[in-house]
N, C-alpha and C positions, 0 to 999 in steps of 0.2 A: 596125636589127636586126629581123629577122624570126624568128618563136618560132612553132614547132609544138610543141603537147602536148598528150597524151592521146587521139591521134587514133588510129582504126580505118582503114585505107584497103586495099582489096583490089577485086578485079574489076576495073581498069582497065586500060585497052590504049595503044599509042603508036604512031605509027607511025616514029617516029624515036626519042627519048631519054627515060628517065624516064617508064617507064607511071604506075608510083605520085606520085611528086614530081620534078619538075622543079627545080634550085636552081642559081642564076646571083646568087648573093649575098654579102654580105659580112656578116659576122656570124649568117650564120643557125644556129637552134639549135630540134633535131628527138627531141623525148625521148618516152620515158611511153609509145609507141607501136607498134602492133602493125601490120603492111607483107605483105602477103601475098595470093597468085596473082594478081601483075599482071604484066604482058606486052609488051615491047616488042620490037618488029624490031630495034630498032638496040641501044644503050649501057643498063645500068640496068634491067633491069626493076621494082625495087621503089626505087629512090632515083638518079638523076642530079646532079650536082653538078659544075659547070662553071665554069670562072673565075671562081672563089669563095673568097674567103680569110677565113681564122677561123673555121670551121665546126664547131661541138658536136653529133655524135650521138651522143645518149647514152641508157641502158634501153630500148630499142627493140627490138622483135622481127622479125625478117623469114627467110622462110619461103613456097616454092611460088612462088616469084618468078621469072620466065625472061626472056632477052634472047640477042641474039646475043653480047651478050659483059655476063658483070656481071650474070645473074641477081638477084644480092641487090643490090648497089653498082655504080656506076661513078664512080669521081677522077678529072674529068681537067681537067689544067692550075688547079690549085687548090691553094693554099698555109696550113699551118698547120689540117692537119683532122682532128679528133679523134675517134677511136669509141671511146667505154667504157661499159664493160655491157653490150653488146649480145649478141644470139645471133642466126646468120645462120646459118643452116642449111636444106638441104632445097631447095638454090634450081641453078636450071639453067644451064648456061655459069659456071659460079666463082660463089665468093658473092662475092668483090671482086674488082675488074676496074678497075688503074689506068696512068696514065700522063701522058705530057704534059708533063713537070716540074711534077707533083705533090710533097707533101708532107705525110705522112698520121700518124697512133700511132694506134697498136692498146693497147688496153691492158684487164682483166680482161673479156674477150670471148672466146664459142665461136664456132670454126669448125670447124663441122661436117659432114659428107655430102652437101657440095655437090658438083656433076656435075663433070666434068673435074681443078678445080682446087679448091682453096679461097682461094686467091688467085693471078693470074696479070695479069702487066706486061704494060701493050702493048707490041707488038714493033716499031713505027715514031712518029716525031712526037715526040722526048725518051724521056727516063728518069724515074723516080720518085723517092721516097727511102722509104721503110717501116722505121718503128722497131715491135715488139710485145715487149711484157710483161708476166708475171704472164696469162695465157691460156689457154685450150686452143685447139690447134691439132692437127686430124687430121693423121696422118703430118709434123707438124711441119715442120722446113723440107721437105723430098720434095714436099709437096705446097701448096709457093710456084713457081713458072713465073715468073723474073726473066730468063734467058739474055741477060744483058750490056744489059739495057736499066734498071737501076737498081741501088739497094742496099740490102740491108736490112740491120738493124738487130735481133739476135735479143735481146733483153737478157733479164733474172732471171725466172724461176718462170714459165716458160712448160713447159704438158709436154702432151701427146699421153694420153688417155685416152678414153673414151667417156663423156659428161657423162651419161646413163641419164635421158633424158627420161621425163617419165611415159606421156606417148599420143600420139607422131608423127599416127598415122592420124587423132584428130580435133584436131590446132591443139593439144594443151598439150604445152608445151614445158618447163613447170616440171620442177625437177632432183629424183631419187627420193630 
């Protein structure tokens, strides 16, 4: 098991996947952490996660993260992967970006004002599975992008509100 915490990671580039972290693991588990304006060409700009099964991300901030696909996240082909608490927001191409025969929960996490999408299925190479609840989710499902390439999974007290960040402009994201 590998365990990230408490970590600051921003300013980093890729030229392929996962500017911020790269994770090709089994049990890894990424909390306590703030992910933000890092940049890949390809998958992931702020967290890549690749044939990886049992994966905890959890109180994690991510935020000003770009990729061509996956801004904040990218799942793919990774089994049993958890996001709670997190807020992914503010991040370019979707804040989550999955596929592969993935298998993900969302559970009391913002998503937020990310570009395009706020979450969007790859469109070739398998399907997904995506369970979320108890969340906010902008424009709620409208702005999940699945078109017959997975399923989600909408379950309880998920709703669509604007979480009233305190100061977008410099990094706090704390709720008013």
């Amino acid at each position: 098991t590998v365990v990230l915490d408490d970590l600051i990671i921003h300013n980093n580039s890729a030229g392929a996947y996962g500017a911020g972290i790269y994770g090709n693991s089994y049990g890894l588990k990424i909390s306590n952490s703030i992910i933000y304006d890092n940049t890949s060409v390809g998958d992931g700009g702020g967290i890549y996660i690749g044939n990886s099964d049992n994966v905890l991300i959890k109180n994690n901030l991510f935020y000003g993260n770009s990729a061509a696909d996956g801004g904040g996240l990218s799942i793919q082909g990774s089994n049993n992967i958890h996001i709670d608490n997190c807020t992914i927001s503010n991040n370019g191409n979707y804040g989550l970006f999955l596929g592969v025969n993935s298998t993900v929960n969302i559970s009391e996490t913002v998503l937020f004002n990310n570009s395009s999408y706020e979450i969007k299925f790859r469109q070739n190479n398998g399907t997904a599975d995506l369970d979320i609840e108890y969340s906010i989710i902008e424009d709620e499902q409208d702005s999940i992008y699945i078109n017959g390439y997975g399923t989600l999974t909408w379950g309880s007290g998920n709703i669509d509100v604007d979480p009233m960040f305190a100061d977008t402009a410099n990094g706090n994201y704390h709720l008013l």
